[in-house]
C-alpha positions as CSV (number, residue, x, y, z in Angstrom):
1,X,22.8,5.1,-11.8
2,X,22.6,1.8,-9.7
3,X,19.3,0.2,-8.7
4,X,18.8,-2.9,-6.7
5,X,15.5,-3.9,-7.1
6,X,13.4,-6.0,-3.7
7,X,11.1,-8.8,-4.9
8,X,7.4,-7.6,-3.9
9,X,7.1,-10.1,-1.5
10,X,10.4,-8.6,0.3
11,X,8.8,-4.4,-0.5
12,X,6.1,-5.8,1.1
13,X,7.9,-7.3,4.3
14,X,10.0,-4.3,4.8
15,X,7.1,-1.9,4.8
16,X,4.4,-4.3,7.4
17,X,7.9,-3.8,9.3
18,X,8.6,-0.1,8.9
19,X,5.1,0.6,10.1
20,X,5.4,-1.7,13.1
21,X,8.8,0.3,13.7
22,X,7.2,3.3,14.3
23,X,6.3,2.2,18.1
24,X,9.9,1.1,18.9
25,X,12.2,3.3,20.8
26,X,15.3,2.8,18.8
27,X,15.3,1.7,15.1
28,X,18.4,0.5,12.8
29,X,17.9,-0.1,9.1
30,X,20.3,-1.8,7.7
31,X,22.0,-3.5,4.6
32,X,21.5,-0.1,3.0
33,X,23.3,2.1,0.1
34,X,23.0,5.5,2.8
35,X,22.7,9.0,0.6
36,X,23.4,10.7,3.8
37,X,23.9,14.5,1.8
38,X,26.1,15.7,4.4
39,X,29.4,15.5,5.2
40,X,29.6,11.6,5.1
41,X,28.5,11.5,1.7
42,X,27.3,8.3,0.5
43,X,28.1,5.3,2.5
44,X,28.2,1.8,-0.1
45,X,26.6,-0.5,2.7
46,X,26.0,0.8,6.3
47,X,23.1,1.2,9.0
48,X,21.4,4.4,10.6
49,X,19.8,4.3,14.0
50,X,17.1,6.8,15.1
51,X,15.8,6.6,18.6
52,X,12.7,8.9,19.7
53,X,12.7,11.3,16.4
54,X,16.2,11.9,16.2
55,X,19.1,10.4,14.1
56,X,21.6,8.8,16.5
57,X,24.5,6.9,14.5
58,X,24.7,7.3,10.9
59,X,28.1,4.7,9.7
60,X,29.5,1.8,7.3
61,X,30.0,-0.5,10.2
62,X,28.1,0.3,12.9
63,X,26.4,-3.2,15.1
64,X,22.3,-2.3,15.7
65,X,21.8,-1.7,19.6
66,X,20.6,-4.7,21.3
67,X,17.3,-3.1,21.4
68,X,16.7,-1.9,18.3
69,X,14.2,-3.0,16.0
70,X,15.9,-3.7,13.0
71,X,15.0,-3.1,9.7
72,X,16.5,-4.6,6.9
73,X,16.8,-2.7,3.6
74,X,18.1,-5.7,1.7
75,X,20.6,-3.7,-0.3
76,X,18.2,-0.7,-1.0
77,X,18.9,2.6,-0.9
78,X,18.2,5.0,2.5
79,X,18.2,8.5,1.8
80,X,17.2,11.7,3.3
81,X,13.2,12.5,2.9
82,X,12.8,15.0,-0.2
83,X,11.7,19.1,0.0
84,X,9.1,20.3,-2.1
85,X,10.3,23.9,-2.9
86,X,8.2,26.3,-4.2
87,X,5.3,24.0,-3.1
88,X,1.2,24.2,-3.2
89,X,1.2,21.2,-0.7
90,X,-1.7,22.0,1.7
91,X,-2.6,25.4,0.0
92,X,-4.5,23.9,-3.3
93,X,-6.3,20.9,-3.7
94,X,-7.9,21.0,-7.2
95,X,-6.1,24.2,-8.6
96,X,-9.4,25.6,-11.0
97,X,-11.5,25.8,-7.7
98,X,-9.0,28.6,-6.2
99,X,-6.0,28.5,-3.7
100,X,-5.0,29.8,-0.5
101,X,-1.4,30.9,-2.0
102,X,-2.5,34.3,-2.9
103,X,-4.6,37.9,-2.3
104,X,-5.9,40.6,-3.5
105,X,-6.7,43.2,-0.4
106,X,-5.4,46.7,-0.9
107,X,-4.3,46.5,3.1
108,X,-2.3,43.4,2.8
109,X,0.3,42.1,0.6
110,X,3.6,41.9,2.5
111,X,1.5,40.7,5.7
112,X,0.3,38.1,4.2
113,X,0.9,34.7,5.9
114,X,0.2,31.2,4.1
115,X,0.7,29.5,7.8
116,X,-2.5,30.4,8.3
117,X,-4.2,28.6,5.2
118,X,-2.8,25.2,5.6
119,X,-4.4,22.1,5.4
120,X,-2.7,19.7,7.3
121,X,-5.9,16.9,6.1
122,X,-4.6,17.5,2.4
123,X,-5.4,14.2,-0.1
124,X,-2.0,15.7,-1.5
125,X,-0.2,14.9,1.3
126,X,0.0,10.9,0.9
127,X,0.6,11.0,-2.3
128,X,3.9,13.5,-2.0
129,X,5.2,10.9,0.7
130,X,5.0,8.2,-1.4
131,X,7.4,10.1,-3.8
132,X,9.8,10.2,-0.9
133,X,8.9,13.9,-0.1
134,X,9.1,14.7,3.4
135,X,8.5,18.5,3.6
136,X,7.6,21.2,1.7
137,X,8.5,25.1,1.2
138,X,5.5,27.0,0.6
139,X,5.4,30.0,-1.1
140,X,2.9,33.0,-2.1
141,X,2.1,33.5,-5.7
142,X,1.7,37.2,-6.8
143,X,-1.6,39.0,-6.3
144,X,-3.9,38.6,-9.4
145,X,-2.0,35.4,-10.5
146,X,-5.1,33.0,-12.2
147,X,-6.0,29.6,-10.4
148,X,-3.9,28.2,-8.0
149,X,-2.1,24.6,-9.7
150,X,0.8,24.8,-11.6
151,X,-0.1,24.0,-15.0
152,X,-2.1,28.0,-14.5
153,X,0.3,29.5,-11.9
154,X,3.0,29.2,-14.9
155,X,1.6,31.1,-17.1
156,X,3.8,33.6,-17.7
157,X,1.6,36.4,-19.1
158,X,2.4,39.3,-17.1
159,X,-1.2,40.9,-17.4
160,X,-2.0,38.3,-14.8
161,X,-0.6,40.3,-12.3
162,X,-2.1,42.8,-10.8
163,X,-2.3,45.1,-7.9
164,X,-5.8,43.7,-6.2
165,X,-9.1,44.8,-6.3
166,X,-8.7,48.5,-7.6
167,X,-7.0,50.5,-9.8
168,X,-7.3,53.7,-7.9
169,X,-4.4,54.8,-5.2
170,X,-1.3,53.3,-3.7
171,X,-0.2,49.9,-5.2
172,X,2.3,49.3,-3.0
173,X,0.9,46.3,-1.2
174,X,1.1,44.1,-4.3
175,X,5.0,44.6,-4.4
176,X,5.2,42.2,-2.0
177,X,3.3,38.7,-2.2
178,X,3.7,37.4,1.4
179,X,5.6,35.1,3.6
180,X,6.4,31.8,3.1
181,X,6.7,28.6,5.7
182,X,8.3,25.1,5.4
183,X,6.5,22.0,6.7
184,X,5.9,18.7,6.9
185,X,4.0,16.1,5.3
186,X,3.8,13.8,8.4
187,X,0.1,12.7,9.2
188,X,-1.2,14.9,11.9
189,X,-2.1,18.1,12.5
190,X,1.5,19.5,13.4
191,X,2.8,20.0,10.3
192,X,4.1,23.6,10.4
193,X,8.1,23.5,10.8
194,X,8.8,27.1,10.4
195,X,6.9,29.8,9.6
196,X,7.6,33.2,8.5
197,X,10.7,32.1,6.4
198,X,10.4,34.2,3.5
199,X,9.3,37.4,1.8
200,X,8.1,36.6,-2.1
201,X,7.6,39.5,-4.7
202,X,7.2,39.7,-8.2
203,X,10.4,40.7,-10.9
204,X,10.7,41.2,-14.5
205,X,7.5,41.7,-16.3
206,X,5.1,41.1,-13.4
207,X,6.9,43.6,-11.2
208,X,6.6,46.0,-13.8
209,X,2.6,45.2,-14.7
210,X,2.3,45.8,-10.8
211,X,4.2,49.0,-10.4
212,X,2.7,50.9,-13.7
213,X,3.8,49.0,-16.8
214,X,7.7,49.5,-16.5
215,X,10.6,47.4,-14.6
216,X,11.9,51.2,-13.8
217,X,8.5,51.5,-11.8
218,X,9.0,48.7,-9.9
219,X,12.5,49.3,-8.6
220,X,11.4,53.0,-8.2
221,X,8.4,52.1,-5.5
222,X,10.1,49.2,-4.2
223,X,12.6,51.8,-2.5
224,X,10.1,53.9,-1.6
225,X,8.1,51.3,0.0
226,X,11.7,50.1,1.8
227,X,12.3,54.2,3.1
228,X,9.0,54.4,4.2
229,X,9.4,51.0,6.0
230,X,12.8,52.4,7.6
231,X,10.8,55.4,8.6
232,X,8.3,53.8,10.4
233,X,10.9,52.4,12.4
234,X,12.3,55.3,13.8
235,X,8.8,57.1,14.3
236,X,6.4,54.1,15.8
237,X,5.2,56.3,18.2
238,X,4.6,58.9,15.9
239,X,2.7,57.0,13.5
240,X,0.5,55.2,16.0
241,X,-0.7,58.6,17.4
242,X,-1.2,59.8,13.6
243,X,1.5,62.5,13.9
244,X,3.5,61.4,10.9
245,X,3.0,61.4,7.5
246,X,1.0,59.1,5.3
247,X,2.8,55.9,4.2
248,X,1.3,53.7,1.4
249,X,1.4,50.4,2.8
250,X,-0.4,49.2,5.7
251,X,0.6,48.9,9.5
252,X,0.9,45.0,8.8
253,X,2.8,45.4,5.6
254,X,5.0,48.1,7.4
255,X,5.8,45.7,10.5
256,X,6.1,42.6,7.8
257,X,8.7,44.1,6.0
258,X,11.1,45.1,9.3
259,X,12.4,41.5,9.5
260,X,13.6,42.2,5.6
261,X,15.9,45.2,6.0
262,X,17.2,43.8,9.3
263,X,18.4,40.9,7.4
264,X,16.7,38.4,9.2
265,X,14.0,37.2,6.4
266,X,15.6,36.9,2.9
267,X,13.2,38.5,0.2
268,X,12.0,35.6,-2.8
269,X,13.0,37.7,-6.4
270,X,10.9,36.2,-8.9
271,X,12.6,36.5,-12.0
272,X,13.2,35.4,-15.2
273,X,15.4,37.2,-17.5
274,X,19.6,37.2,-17.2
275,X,18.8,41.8,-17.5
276,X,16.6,41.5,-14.9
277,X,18.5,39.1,-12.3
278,X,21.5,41.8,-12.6
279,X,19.3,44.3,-11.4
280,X,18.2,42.4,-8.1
281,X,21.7,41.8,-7.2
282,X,22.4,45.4,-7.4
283,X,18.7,46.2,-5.7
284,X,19.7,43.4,-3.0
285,X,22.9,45.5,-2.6
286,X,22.0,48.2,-2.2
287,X,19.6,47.9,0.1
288,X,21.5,45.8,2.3
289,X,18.8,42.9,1.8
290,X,19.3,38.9,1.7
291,X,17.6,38.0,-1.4
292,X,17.1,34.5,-2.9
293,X,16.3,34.1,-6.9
294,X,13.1,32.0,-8.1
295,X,12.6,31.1,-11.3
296,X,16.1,32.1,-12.9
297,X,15.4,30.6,-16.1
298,X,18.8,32.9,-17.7
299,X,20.5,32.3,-14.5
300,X,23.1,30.5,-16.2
301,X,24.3,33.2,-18.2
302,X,25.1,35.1,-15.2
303,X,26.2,32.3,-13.2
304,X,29.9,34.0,-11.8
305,X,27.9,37.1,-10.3
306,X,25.2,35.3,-8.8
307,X,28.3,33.0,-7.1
308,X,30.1,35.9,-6.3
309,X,26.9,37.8,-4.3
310,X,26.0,34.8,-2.4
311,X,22.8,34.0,-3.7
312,X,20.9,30.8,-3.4
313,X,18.6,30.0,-7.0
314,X,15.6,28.0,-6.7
315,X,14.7,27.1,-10.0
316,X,12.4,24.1,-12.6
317,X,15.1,22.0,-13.9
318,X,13.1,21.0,-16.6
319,X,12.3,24.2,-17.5
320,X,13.7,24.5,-21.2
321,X,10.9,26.6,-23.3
322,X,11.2,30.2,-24.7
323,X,7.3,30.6,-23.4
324,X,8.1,34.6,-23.0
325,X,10.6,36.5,-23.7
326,X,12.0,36.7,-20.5
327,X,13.2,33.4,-20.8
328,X,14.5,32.8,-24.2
329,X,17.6,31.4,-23.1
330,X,15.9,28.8,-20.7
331,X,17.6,25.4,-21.1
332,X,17.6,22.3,-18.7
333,X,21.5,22.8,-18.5
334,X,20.4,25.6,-15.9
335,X,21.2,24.1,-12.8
336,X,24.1,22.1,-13.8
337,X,25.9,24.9,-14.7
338,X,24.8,27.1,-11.9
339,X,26.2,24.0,-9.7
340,X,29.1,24.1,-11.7
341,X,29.8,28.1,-10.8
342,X,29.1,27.5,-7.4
343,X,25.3,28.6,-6.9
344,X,23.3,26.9,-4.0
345,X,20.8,25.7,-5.9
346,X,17.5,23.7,-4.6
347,X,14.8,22.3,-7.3
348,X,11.0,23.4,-7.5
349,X,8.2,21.0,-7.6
350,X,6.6,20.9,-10.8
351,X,3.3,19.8,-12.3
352,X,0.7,21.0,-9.5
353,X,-0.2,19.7,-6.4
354,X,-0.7,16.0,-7.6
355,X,2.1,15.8,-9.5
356,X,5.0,17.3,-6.5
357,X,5.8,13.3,-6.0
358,X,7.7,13.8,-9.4
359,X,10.7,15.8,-7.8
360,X,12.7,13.4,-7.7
361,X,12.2,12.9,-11.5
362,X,13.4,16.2,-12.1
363,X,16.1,15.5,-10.0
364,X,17.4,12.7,-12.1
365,X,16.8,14.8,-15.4
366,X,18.9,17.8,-13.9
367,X,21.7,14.6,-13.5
368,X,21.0,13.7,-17.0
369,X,21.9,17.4,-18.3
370,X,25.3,17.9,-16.1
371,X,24.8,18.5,-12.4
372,X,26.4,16.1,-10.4
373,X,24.6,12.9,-9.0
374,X,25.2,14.6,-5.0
375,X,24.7,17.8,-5.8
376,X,21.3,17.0,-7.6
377,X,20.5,15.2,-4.3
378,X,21.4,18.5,-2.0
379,X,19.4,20.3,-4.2
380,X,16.1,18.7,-3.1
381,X,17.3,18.0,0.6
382,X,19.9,20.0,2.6
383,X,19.9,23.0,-0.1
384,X,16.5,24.3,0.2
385,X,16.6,23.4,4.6
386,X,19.9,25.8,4.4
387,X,18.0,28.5,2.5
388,X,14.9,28.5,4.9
389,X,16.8,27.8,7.8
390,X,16.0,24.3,8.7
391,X,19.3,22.8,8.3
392,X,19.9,22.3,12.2
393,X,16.8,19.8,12.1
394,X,16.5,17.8,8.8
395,X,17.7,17.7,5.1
396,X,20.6,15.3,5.6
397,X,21.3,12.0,7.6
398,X,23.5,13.3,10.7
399,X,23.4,12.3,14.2
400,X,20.5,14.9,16.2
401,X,18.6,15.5,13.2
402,X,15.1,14.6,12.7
403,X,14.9,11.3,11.3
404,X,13.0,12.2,8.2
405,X,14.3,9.6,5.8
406,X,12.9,7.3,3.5
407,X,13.8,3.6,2.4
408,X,14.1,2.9,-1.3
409,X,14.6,-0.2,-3.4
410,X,16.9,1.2,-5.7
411,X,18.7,4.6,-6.6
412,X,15.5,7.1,-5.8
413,X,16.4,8.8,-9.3
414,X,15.2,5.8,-11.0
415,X,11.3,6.1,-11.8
416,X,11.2,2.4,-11.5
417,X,12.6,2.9,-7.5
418,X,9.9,2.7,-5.1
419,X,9.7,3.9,-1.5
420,X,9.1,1.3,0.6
421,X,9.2,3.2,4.0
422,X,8.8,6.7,5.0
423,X,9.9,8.0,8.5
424,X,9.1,11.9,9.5
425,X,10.1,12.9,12.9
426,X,11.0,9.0,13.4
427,X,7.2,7.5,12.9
428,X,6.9,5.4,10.4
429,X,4.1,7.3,7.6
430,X,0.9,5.0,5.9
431,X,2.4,3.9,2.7
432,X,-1.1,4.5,1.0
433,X,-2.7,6.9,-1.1
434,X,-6.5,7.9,-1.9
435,X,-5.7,6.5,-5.3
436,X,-3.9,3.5,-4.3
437,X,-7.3,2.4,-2.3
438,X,-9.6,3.7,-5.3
439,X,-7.0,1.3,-7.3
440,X,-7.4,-1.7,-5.2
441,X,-11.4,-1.1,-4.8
442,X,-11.8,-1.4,-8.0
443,X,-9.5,-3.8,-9.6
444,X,-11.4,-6.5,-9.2
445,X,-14.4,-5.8,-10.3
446,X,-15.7,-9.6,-9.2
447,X,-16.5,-7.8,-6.0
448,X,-19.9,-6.2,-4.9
449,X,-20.1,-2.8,-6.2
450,X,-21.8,0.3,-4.4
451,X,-25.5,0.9,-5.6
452,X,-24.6,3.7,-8.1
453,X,-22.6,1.1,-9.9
454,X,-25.2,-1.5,-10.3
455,X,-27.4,-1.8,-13.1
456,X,-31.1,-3.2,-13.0
């Protein structure tokens, strides 16, 4: 991997200028190494122009307009702005003190929505930019899942799931975990790009602790929760009267789940094990459902089926520990070789909600166990906005997209690469961080301190 490395006078420069950028109706940074992660691949030394929001000339030699502001990357590196996948951005702060990514309610499991829980003030937020992440797919966890950061949503103990606040009746509702949304980490409060872009439940183990104990169980009220769903369909008027018979999930569960057998929201498998993936491609079949995997830790043992159905994998690439044994074939090889087969594949934040900046870390290690340097890239940009249906507005550098992109001074795999400037929707983001003013507050400590500090 190549790096060209700015002096911090020059990092400096470019950023004062990114910010001022922000008010200028056309901008062209230049002298740049362009990962554009679509069609034009990567570009050695070119220019992008973006004029109110919108990408308008991506190219190798293309002259700034006369009335651009100009930007001058100095030989770094512009690439698209990062996806958190499988994100806790703006649902969990500090994970011990809870989350707003799951629920236990015996009336609502498929309705669920997460739009409705985010916090577009997150401290989180800043820090994700400055990691070159842009926006961020957030997804439910499974009822009954403990805490709400990753180091406890991980756990892989399948008594953590359960079916919500009683043991008694229909547990139907915590099949289904809710919907997920993509946004965007732009200051503001518009940060919601699209909601309702996903149905998340629970495989493998999980599944099974939710349905009774056995992965039979789970498969077995899953399709009854999916004829009951189709019934409700056909008999609305019925039902709404009270003239039809009892279903086990709720009128918002019921009217959640319609968009999922008409093909229009895919349904999120969690799952582990290479058995279990098998048997959501044959569910997912059979049902007539679009289904994407999460998690997939054996995935790459069954790499040509998973190709040959279509299906997208979101996955950890560092994930590489037998921690249950539904995943005692997990190796960091996994995306590489699901690459290799053909498998969309887009990467997961890891590490919690302060440690998401890291993505592109995980990137570079998934490069460093086999998958290609570009498609490593498309996995954290254009991949996951194809899979959620965002691809017509950002994830690559084309002409009319949103110019969410990010300046770099050397290959953004690199941990030693920093962003310098970090554009969402064209406006130039604050390229500072809680920490980064608790860090300068306090470094020099010749400086009056607040009262608390000083001693008598």
């Amino acid at each position: 991997m190549r790096k060209a490395l700015f002096s911090a006078a020059a990092a400096a420069a470019l950023a004062f200028t990114a910010t001022a950028a922000a008010h200028a109706e056309t901008v062209a940074i230049t002298n740049a190494r362009i990962l554009t992660a679509g069609p034009a691949g990567e570009i050695a030394s070119g220019t992008v122009v973006f004029k109110d929001g919108k990408i308008v000339a991506v190219g190798a030699k293309l002259a700034p307009p006369a009335d651009a502001k100009v930007i001058d990357a100095h030989g770094g590196v512009v690439a698209p702005g990062f996806f958190a996948t499988g994100s806790l951005l703006g649902a969990v702060e500090v994970g011990s003190l809870g989350n707003d990514l799951s629920v236990n309610n015996p009336e609502i499991g498929a309705s669920f929505d997460i739009q409705y829980g985010l916090n577009p003030g997150s401290v989180q937020f800043p820090v994700a930019r400055l990691g070159g992440l842009t926006s961020a797919v957030v997804l439910p966890i499974p009822a009954g899942r403990r805490g709400g950061d990753a180091d406890e949503e991980d756990d892989d103990d399948a008594s953590q799931y359960t079916a919500g606040p009683s043991d008694t009746g229909s547990k139907s509702h915590a099949l289904f975990s809710g919907q997920g949304a993509v946004i965007t980490l732009n200051v503001g409060d518009a940060i919601l790009t699209r909601p309702k872009v996903a149905m998340v439940a629970p495989f493998g183990a999980g599944g099974a602790t939710i349905a009774g104990g056995a992965r039979g169980a789970e498969f077995v009220a899953l399709k009854e929760a999916f004829a009951d769903v189709r019934d409700y369909m056909k008999n609305k008027a019925a039902y709404d009267r009270a003239g039809y018979r009892g279903l086990a999930l709720s009128k918002g569960d019921l009217e959640a789940l319609i968009p999922v057998l008409e093909g229009k929201m895919p349904l999120v498998a969690v799952v582990k094990r290479a058995s279990d993936i098998r048997q959501v491609l044959a569910f997912a079949r059979d049902e007539h459902i679009k289904v994407i995997l999460d998690g997939a830790q054996e995935a790459w043992m069954v790499a040509p089926e998973i190709a040959k159905a279509g299906v997208p994998v979101l996955l950890n690439p560092l994930d590489d520990r037998p921690e249950s044994y539904e995943e005692l074939a997990a190796t960091m090889d996994n995306a590489g070789r699901l690459s290799a087969a053909g498998v969309t594949v887009a990467l997961e934040a890891t590490g919690g909600s302060s440690r998401e900046r890291e993505m592109r870390y995980g990137a570079g290690n998934a490069v460093s166990h086999g998958m290609a340097y570009d498609a490593a890239l498309k996995a954290i940009t254009i991949n996951p906005a194809k899979i959620f249906g965002v691809a017509d507005r950002t994830g690559s550098l084309e002409p009319g997209k949103d110019a969410d992109l990010v300046v770099w001074t050397g290959d953004p795999f690199e941990p030693l690469s920093q962003a310098t400037a970090v554009f969402i929707h064209g406006q130039a983001q604050p390229m500072t961080s809680r920490q980064l003013e608790l860090r300068d507050r306090y470094k020099d400590l010749g400086r009056p301190l607040p009262p608390g500090y000083v001693h008598p």
